[in-house]
N, C-alpha and C positions, 0 to 999 in steps of 0.2 A: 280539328277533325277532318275539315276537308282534304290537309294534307296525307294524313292517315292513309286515306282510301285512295288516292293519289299512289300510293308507297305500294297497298296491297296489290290494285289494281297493275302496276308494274310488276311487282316480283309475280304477280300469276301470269302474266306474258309472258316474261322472260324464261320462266316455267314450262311452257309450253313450247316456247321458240327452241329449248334446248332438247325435250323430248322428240320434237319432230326431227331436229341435226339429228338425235339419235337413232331415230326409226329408219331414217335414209341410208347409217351406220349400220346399221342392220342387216338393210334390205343388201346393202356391196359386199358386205360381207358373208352374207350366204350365196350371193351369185359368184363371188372368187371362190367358194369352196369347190364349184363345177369344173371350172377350166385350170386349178392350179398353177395360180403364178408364181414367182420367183420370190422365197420367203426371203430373200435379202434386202426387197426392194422397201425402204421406209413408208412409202404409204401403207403396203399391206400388211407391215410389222405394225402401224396404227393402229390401224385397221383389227388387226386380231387384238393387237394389246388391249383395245377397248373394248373389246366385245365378248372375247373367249371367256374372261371371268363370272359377266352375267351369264354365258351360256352354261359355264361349269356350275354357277349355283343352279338354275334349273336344272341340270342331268342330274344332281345330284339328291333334287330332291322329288324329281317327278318324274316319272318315265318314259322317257319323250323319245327314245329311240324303239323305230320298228321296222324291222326288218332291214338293217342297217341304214334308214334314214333318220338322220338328226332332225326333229321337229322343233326343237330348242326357240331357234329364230322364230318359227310362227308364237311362240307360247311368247318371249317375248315381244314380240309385235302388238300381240293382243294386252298385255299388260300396260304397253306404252301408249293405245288408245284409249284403256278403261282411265288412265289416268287422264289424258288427255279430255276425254268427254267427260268426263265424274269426277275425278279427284280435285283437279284444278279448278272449274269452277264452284264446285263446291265449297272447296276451304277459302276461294277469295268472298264468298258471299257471306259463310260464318263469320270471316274477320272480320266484314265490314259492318255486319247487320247486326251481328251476333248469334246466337242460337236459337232465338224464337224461330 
């Protein structure tokens, strides 16, 4: 049992350590939309390749542009804190406690 929670206790860090890499993903990615660098360059083909897909599913399904600013990034920011504060600790504490 102790190792159990030992496991959970890990995979919700690790959980979290990767949401935050992503939120920082995030945040470079909508300040290169400002200054337009050089799509040749591999970070910022990373860069987009990571992140344009999440932004495409939110335009796609919420209407996050106004007045030709893409809000996208903020909408996902905000989803990668609700998980961050809610999501994560909450499923590590059902795994562990259980559902009472």
């Amino acid at each position: 049992m102790y190792a159990w929670n030992n496991l959970i206790i890990f995979i919700a860090q690790m959980l979290e350590g990767l949401l935050q890499i992503y939120f920082w993903i995030v945040i470079i990615a909508a300040v290169l939309t400002w200054i337009e660098p050089n799509p040749y360059n591999p970070i910022v083909r990373f860069l987009y390749g990571v992140t344009e897909p999440v932004f495409d599913f939110v335009r796609e399904h919420i209407p996050v542009v106004f007045g030709g600013i893409d809000l996208s990034p903020i909408v996902v920011i905000i989803a990668i804190e609700f998980l961050q504060q809610y999501l994560v600790p909450t499923l590590a504490h059902t795994l562990i406690y259980g559902f009472a």
